[in-house]
Structures are given as C-alpha cells and as structure tokens.
N, C-alpha and C positions, 0 to 999 in steps of 0.2 A: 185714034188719038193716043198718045202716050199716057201712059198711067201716070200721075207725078201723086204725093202722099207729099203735106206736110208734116215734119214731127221735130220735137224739142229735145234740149238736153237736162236729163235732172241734174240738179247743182248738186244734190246730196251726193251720189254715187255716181255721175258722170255718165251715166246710161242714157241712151238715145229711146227714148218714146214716140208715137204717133200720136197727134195732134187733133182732134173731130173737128170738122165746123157746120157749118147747117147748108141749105140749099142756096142761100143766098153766098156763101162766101165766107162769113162770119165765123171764127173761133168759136167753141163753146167752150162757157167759162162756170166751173162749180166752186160755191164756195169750200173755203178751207176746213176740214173735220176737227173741230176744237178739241180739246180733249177735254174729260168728266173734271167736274171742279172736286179739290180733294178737302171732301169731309173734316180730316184729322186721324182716319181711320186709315191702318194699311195692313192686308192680307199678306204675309208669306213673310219674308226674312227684307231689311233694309240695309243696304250698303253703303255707305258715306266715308269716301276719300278724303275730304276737307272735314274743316271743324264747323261748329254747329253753335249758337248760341240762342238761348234762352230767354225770355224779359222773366218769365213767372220760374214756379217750380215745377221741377220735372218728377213722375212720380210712375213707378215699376213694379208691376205683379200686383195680387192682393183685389181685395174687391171692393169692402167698404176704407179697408187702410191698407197704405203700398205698404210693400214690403222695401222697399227701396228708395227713401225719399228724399232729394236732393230739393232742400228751399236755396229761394233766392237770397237768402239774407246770411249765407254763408253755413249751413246747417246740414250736415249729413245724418240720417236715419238707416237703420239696418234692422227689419224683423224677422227674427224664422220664428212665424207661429209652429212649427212642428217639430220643435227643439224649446220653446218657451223661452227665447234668449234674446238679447235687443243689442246694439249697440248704436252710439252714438258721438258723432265727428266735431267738435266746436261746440258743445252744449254751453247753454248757461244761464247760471242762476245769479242775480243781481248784478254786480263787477266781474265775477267770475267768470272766466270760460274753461273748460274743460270736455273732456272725453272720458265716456263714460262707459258701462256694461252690467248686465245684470237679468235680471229674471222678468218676461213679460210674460204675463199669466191676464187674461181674460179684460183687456186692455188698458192692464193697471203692468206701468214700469218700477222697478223696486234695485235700487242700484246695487250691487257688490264690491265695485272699483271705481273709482274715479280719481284721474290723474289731472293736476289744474294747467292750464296753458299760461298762468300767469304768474304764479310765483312758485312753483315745478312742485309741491306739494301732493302725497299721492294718500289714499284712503282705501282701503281692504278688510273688508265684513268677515275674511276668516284668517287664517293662517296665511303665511309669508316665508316662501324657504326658497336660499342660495345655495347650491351644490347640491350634496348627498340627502337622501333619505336621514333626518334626523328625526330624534327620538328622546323617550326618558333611557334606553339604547338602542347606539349605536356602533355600526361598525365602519359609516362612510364618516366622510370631513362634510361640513356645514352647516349652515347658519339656520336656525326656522323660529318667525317669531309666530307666538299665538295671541289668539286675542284675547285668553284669561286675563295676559299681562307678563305672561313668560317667555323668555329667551333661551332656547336650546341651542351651544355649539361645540361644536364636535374635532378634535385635530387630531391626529395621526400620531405626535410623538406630545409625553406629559410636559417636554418644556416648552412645547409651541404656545404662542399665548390665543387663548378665545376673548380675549378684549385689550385693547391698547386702550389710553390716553393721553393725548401730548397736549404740547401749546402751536399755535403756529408762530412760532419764532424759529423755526429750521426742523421740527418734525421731534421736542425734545418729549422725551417719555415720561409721564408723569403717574401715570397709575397703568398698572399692567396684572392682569389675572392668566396664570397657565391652568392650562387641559388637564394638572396633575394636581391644581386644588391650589399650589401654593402663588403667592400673590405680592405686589410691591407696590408701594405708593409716597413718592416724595415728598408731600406734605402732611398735615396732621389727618387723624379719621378719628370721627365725630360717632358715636352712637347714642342715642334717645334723645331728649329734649334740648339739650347742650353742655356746654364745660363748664358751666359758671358755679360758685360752690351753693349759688339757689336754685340748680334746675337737677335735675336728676337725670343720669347719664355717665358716656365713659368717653376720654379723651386720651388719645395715644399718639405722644407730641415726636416728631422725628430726633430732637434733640435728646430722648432717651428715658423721658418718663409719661408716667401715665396719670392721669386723674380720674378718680372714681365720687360718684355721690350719690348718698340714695336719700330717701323721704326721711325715715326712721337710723334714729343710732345703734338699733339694734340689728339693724337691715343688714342680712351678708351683704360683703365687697366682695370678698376673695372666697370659695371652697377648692381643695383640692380632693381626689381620688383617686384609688388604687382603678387600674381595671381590673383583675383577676375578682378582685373580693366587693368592688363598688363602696368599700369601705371609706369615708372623710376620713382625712389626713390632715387637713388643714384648713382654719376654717378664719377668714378677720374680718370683724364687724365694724359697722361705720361707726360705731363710739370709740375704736382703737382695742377695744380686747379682741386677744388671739387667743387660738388654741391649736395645737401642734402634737402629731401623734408620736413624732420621734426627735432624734435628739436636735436644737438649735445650737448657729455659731454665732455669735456675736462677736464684734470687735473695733478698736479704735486705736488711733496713733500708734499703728504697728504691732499692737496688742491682737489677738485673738483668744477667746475662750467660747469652750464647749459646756453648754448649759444640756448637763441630764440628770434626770430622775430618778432615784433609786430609795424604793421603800417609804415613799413621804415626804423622802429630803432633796433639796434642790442641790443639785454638787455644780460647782464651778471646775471645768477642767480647762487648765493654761495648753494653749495649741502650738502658741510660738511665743518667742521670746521677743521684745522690744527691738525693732531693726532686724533681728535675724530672718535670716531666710529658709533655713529648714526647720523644719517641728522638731520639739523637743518632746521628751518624754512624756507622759501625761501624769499634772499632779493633781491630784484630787482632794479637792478642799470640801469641808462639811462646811457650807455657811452659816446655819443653825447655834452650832457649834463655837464657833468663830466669831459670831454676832453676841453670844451668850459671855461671852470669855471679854470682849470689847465693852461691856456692859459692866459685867463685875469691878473690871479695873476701871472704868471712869465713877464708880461708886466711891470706890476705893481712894482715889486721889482728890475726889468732894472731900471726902469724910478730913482727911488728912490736911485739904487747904481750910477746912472751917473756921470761923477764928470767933471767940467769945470776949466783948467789951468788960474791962469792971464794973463792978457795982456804980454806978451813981454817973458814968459816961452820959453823954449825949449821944443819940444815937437817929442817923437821920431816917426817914420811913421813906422816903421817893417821893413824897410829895413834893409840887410844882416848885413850895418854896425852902428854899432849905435851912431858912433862920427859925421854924417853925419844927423845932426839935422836942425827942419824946426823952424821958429818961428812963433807965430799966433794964433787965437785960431782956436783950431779943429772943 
C-alpha cells in the first residue's frame, strides 16, 4: 500500500509540517501553549518602537524613592542621591509653578534656584555672573551680582558705561555710569532724606544749582581740601559763615573785587573796571582806613549842620502831638 502522510501548512512561516492522528482516523489536536501572564516585572533590556502611555506615575532607579519620578499630574523629579542634588520640572507652591534645583541631603530638599513658569521671575541663593570672571578685580568684561547686595561690572575701555538708564520712549538715556567712575544723569539726584529746607540732605538740580540742609546751623555744608597737606581750605556752615584760607573774588554789575588779608586788615583789590573787559591794575584800598576817614567827615558835617533855637523859642520834642511844645534850649 502506498504510504500517504497527512500534513499542514504553518500560516506563520509557510512551512509544510506532518499532521498525527490516531488509529481511528482522527487528527490529534493539542491545545495552544499560552504564554506566562506578565507580572509587571521584566528581565533584560525592553525595546519599544511605538509610544506608551501611562494612567499613574511612572517611577526609575532608587529603592525606597525613584530617582526619576515622572507624576501623572504634570511633575517631573530628578535625584542623584550620590551628588546630593535634586531637580525639579513644573514644581509648585500655591499659584506658582516653577522649576527648580538645589541640595537633597538625607531626604530633605533645600532649594538654590528657582525660575517661575508664571510670571518668568528667577531666585538665586548665591551669586549671579554674565561674561568674565568678575571681581573686586578684574581683568575680563562682566556682570556678577552677589547676594550681600553688590554689583560688580567690569568693561574693557573707562568710557564704556557698566549701567544705562533710559525711558522706553525710543531707548532715550537718562542716567549712565562709565567703567572710569565718571557719570551722567538728566534729571535731579537726590541724596539723604530729601530737598525740602526741613529734611536734611543734598539736591543737585540740572538747571544748575544745588541745595544743601543740615539739622544744625552750625552743621558744615561745604569743606574743602588741599590733597598734598589734608589741610581745610574752606569751610561754610549752614548758618552762612565762611571761612577761606586764601584770597576771595567777589563781584556785581560788571564790578569785581579781590578781598585779601594782610596783617589784620581786610584790603579790597578792584580786579576790573565797570563794563571793561580786561583787568586793570590792582588798587589797594585800606577799608579800615577809609571807613575811619567816612566817619570823621560825617561828624564833621553834623557838627556844622547843628542849629541852636533862641532863648524862649518853642521847640517841638517828637512827640505824637505837636501843639504840645516845650520851651528852652535843647
């Protein structure tokens, strides 16, 4: 008898198999080998071409806490316990959200930075620097602020400015500080309590003066100094005295005179003449002198206008009324 074999084709890989059946005729039929139901747990490396999603949070490394913690409610986590450092994706405290970073030490977070996702506000525990190594010196350009409360900035040439301020009305400059100390500001600058003549303080007006006040009228306003000798040179007090260690000019309607000192005596020296333009010679007047001399002769011209009534005249005394007359001589 011919041998005949039934057999099948596998759909999976199109291979031809033999088929059993039993003595009667019948196919044998084994059930399907299911595969193991998955724990949750997987051995070796997992490959995923397509995307994946989540209901809960997903959480990586670590034992009692991931080091990688992605919540469902929008929150990312980042631990290197073996660096003590944390960071943090969407934090938030109250309205706030932000992103944050800082020191995790023994499962206490303690922030260093934190920049807000909401109104872009940023916070920094230590120092803040833009460009170069900056310093109390340096030798690179840029910006560092610290948290005492100081601002170091550093340029390259004394006229480059380490601070602008404008308006935004086109970018116009209103206050500017250069790298060489010197400084501009288009409006008034204000120093101590304010300009008003009951606060004490100093105002330096753009229009070209200055106001000073202090508590006391004895209070300096102004000192000057020599640098070589540290010696005051000049010194004016808020009740209006001065004092001056060398010669003053004074002058008015075209006039000028030099007020010096010689010996006790104040001398007036004429510097120019009324209207002229060049100095004249210096004339040296003794005021003293001159004052002595203007005295004598207004004596002199009393004495001379005095006038004595006759005997038995009425003679009025100032009082209010003047019918109320004395007789005598005065």
């Amino acid at each position: 008898m011919t041998d005949v074999r039934l057999t099948a084709t596998n759909p999976e890989d199109s291979s031809v198999v033999p088929v059993a059946c039993n003595a009667k005729g019948e196919l044998k039929l084994e059930e399907p080998i299911a595969p193991p139901e998955f724990d949750g747990n997987l051995d070796g490396d997992l490959n995923v071409t397509g995307s994946a999603t989540f209901s809960g949070d997903v959480k990586i490394g670590g034992t009692e806490t991931a080091h990688v913690h992605l919540y469902g409610l929008g929150l990312a986590e980042f631990l290197r316990p073996d660096k003590d450092t944390y960071t943090q994706l969407n934090a938030s405290v109250g309205n706030d959200r932000f992103t944050e970073g800082g020191v995790y030490s023994g499962g206490t977070k303690d922030f260093k930075w934190r920049l807000s996702n909401v109104d872009g506000s940023a916070e920094f525990a230590d120092s803040v620097s833009a460009g170069g190594k900056v310093g109390n010196t340096s030798t690179e350009t840029g910006v560092k602020l610290f948290p005492g409360g100081s601002v170091y900035a550093s340029q390259l040439a004394g006229t480059s400015p380490v601070f602008y301020g404008m308006l935004n009305d086109g970018n116009t400059e209103t206050s500017r500080i250069n790298g060489d100390g010197s400084a501009s500001f288009a409006g008034e600058v204000e120093i101590g309590d304010g300009s008003g003549s009951t606060d004490t303080g100093v105002k330096i007006n753009p229009a070209g003066w200055m106001h000073l006040t202090r508590a006391a009228g004895t209070s300096m306003l102004f000192r000057g100094y020599t640098k070589d000798t540290g010696a005051e040179t000049v010194s004016i007090q808020a009740n209006g005295s001065a004092t001056f260690s060398g010669e003053v000019t004074v002058g008015s309607k075209g006039s000028k005179w030099l007020i010096r000192e010689s010996n006790g005596v104040a001398m007036l020296i004429e510097q120019t003449r009324r209207g002229a333009k060049e100095p004249r010679t210096e004339d040296v007047r003794d005021l003293p002198r001159e004052l002595d001399l203007v005295e004598a002769a207004l004596n002199e011209i009393m004495g001379k206008l005095k006038m004595t009534p006759p005997a038995g005249w009425p003679v009025w005394d100032g009082s209010d009324n003047p019918d109320e007359t004395r007789t005598g001589t005065p």
